[in-house]
matplotlib code that plots the C-alpha trace (Angstrom):
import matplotlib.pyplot as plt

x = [-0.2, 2.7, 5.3, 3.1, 2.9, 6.5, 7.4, 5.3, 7.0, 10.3, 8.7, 7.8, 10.8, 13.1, 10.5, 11.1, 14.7, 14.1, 12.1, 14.0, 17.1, 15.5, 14.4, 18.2, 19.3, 16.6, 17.6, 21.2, 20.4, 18.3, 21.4, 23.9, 22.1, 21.2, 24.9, 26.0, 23.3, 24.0, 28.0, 27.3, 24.9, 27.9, 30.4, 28.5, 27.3, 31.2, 31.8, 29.5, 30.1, 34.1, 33.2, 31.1, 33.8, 36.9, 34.6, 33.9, 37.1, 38.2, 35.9, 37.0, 40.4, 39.4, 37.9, 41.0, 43.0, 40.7, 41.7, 44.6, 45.3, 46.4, 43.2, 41.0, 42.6, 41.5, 38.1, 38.1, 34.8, 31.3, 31.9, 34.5, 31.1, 30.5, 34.2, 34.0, 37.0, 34.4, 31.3, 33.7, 35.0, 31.2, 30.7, 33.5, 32.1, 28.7, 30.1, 32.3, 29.1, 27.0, 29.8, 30.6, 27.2, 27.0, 24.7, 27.4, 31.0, 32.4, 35.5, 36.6, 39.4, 40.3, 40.2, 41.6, 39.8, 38.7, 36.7, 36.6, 34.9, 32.9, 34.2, 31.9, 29.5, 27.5, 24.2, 21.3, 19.3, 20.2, 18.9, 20.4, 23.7, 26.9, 29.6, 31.9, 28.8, 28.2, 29.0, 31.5, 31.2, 33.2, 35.4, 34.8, 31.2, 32.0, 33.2, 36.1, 37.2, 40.2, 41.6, 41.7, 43.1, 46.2, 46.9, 45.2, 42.2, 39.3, 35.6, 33.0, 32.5, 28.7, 26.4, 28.4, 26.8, 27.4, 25.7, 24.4, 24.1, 22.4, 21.7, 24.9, 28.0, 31.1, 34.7, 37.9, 41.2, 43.7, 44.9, 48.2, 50.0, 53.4, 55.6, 53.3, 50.8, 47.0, 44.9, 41.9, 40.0, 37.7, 34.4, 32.0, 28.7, 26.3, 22.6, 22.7, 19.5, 20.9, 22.9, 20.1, 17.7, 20.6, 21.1, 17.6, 16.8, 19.8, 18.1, 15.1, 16.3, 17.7, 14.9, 12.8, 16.0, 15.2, 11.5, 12.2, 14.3, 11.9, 9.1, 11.0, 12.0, 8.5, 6.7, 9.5, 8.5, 5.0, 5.2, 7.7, 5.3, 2.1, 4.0, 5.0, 1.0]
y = [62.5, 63.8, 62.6, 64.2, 67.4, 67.4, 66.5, 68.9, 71.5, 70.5, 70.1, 73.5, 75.3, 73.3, 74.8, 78.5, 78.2, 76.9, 79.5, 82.1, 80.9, 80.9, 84.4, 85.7, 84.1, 85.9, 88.7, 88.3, 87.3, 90.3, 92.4, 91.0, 91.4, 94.7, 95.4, 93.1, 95.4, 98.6, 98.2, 96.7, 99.9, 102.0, 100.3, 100.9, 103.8, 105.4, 103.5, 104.9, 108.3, 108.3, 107.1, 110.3, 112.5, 110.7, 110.9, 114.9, 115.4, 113.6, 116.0, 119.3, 118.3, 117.8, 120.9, 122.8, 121.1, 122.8, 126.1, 128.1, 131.2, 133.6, 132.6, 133.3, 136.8, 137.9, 138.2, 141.0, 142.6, 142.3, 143.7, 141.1, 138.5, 140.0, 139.1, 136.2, 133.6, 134.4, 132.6, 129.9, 129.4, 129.7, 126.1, 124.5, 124.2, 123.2, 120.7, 119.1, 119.3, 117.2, 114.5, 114.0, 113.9, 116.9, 119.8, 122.9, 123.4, 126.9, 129.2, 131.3, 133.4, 134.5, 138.0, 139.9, 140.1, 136.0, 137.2, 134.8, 136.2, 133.6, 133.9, 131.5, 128.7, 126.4, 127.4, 128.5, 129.7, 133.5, 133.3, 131.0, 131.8, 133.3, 135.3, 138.4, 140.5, 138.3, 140.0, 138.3, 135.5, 134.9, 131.8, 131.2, 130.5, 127.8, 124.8, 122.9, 126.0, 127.1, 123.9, 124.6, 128.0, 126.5, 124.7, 120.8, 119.4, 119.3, 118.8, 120.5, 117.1, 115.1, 117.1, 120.2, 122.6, 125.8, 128.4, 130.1, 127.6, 124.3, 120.6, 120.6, 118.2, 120.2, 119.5, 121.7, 121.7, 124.9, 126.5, 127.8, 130.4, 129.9, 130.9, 128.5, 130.6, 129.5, 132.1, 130.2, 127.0, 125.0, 123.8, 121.0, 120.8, 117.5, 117.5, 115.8, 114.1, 110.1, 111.3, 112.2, 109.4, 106.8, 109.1, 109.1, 104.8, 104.3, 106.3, 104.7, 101.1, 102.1, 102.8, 99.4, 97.6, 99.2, 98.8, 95.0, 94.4, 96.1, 93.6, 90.6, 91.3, 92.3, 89.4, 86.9, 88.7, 88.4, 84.6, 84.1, 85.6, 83.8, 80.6, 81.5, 81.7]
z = [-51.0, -49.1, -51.6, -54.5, -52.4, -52.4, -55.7, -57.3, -54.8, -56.2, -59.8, -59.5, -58.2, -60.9, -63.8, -61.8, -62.1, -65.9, -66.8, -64.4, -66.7, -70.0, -69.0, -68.2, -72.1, -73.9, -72.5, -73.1, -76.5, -77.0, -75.7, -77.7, -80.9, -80.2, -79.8, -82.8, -85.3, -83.4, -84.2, -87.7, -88.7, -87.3, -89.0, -92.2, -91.9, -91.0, -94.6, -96.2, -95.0, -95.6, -99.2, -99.8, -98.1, -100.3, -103.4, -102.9, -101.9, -105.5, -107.5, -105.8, -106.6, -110.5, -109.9, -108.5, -111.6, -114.2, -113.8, -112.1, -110.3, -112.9, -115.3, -111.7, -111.3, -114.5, -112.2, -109.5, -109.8, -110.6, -113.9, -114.9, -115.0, -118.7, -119.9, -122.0, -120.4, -117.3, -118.8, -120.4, -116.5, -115.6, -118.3, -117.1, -113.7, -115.6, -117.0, -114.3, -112.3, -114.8, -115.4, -111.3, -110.0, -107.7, -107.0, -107.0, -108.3, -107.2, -106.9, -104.2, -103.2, -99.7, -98.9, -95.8, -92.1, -92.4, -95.6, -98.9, -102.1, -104.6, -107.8, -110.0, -109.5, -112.1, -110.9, -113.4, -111.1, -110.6, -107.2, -106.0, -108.2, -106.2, -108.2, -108.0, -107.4, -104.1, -100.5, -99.1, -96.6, -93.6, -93.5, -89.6, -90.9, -93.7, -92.1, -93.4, -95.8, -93.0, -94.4, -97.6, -97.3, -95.7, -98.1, -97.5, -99.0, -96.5, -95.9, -93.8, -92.1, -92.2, -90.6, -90.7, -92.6, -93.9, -91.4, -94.5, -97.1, -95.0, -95.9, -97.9, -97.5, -98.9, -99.8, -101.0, -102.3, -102.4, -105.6, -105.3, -107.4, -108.7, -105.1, -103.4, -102.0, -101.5, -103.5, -104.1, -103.7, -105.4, -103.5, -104.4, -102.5, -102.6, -100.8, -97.4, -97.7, -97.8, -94.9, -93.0, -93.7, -93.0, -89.3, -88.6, -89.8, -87.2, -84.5, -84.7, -85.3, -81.3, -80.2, -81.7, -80.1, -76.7, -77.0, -77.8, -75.0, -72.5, -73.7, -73.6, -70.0, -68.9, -70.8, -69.0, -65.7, -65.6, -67.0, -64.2, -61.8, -63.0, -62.6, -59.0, -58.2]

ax = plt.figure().add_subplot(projection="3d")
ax.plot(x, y, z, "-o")
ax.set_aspect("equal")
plt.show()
């Protein structure tokens, strides 16, 4: 009886150390995985999201390319919008929005005191449309323009949206003048909405991870204890 006393005593403490070890590898396991898909969905989603900044960057630059800066500064006023090379501007943006997919193609010109003027736009709706009879903006307000207007192409960045203009991903290029000069810029815009639902999938893939690992390390706890009884 003694011998069986003490075997099951030893029995016992080698399945505690079995079970205490089997407990320290799930959670390791759940760890590293966590990690492994946390850093994956990272890595893809930084993919994804310099693909959609190369790809607007791409089509502002087509856009910058279809016009130049003495056909823009035919267009000063409000009443240069009835002219007729104005509405022809007006359906080249239509049409360059159509064919590349996004929601807005616009000019701008810069104006004096961190001002910038909207020139045209392919909008239809005259609501939402923005034109020479538009008050100006302020650049300090439009992220990723100050780029532009010195000269490099640039984008508001994911997740950085106009203050006044929001849930929009945007991109520019410069238009120079003959000496070299930036005297306007071409903008694309694109909805953020894939952005957002990728963000928010990856956030709440953390928290399942999290959740998972606290129940694997409470359910090995409370098995470990019930065994210890």
């Amino acid at each position: 009886m003694k011998r069986f006393l003490l075997n099951f005593r030893q029995d016992k403490k080698l399945a505690t150390r079995l079970m205490l070890a089997m407990l320290v590898f799930s959670c390791a396991a759940v760890l590293g995985m966590t990690l492994y898909s946390r850093s994956l969905i990272k890595y893809l989603t930084h993919e994804m999201e310099n693909s959609i900044q190369n790809w607007l960057k791409e089509t502002s630059r087509r856009g910058a390319d279809m016009t130049t800066a003495e056909e823009l500064e035919a267009y000063q006023k409000p009443g240069d919008m009835n002219l007729p090379g104005y509405h022809a501007l007006r359906h080249k943006l239509i049409l360059t929005a159509a064919e590349s997919g996004v929601l807005y193609v616009y000019y701008l010109r810069p104006l004096e005191g961190g001002k910038f003027q909207y020139i045209a736009d392919n909008d239809f709706d005259e609501d939402a449309r923005v034109g020479l009879d538009t008050p100006p903006a302020n650049v300090a307000d439009t992220p990723g323009l100050s780029g532009a207007l010195e000269g490099n192409v640039s984008s508001a960045g994911l997740g950085s949206y106009m203050s006044e203009w929001g849930g929009l991903l945007t991109a520019y290029s410069p238009i120079f003048d003959a000496e070299g000069r930036v005297v306007a810029a071409c903008g694309v815009d694109i909805d953020d909405t894939m952005i957002v639902a990728v963000e928010r999938k990856r956030k709440l893939l953390g928290v399942l991870e999290f959740t998972a690992g606290v129940l694997v390390l409470a359910s090995g706890a409370l098995c470990l204890a019930g065994f210890r009884r």
